[in-house]
C-alpha positions as CSV (number, residue, x, y, z in Angstrom):
1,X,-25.8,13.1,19.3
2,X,-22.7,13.2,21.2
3,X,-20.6,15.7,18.5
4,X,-18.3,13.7,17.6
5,X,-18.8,15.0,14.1
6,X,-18.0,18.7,15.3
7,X,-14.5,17.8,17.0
8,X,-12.2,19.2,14.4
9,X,-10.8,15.7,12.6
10,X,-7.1,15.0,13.6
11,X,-4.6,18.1,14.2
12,X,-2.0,15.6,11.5
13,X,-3.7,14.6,9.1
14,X,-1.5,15.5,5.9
15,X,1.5,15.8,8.3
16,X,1.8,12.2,10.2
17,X,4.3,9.7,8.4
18,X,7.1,9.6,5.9
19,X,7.3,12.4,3.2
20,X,6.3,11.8,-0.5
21,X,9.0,10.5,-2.5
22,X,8.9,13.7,-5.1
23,X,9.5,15.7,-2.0
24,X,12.5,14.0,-1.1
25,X,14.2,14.1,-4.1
26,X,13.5,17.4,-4.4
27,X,15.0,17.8,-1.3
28,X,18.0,15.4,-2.4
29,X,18.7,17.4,-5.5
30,X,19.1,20.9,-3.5
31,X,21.6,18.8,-1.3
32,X,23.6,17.6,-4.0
33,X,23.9,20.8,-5.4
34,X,25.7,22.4,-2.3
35,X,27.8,19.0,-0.8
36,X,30.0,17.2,-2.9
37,X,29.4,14.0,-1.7
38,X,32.8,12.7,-1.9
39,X,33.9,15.5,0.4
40,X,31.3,14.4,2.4
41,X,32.8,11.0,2.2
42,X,36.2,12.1,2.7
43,X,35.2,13.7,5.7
44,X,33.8,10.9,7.5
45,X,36.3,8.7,6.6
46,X,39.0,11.5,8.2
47,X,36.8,11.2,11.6
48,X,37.1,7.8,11.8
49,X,40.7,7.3,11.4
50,X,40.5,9.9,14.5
51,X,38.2,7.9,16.3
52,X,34.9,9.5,16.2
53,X,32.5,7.1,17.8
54,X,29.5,8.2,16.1
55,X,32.0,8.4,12.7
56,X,32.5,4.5,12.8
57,X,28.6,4.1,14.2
58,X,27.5,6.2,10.9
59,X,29.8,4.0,8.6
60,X,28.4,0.8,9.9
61,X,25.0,1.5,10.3
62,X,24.9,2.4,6.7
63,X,27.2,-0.2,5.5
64,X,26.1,-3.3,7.5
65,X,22.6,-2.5,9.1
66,X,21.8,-1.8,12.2
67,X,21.9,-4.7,14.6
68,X,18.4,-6.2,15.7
69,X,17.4,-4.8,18.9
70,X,16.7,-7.5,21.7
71,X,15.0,-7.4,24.8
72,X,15.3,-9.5,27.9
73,X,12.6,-10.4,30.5
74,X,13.1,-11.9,33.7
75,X,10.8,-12.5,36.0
76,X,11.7,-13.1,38.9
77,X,9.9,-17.0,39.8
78,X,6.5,-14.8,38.8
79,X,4.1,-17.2,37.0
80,X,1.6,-15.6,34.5
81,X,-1.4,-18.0,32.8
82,X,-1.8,-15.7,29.7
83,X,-5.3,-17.4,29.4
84,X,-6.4,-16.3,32.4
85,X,-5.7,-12.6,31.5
86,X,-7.7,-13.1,28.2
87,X,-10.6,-14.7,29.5
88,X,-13.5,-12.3,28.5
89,X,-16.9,-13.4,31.3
């Protein structure tokens, strides 16, 4: 028996991922009840008539969507056979 059993289970479990939705509208109502949101509104849109960077990144993230994220390899003449890597003998 290698006591795997007796380890203690994992230290998040009931804490890992995204809330429950009750919860965060609980958590949306106590918000609501202390911003008005078209302050809040107001607000941003004075920041970016000033400029704010991270204003006018807010507004479009939530108005357009992020971009998609891209990443570029290069590789510099290196020649990999993908095959060859997955080969199991």
């Amino acid at each position: 028996m290698d006591g795997r059993r007796n380890n203690g289970g994992h230290s998040t479990k009931g804490f890992a991922g995204r809330k429950p939705k009750d919860e965060e509208g609980k958590l949306i109502e106590r918000l609501d009840a202390v911003i008005d949101s078209d302050e809040a509104i107001e607000a941003l849109k004075k920041r970016i008539g000033e400029g704010d960077i991270r204003a006018i990144q807010l507004y479009f993230n939530y108005r357009y969507g992020k971009p998609k994220e891209s990443v570029t390899l290069s590789s510099d003449n290196l020649s990999i056979n993908f095959k060859d890597l997955l080969r199991f003998d």
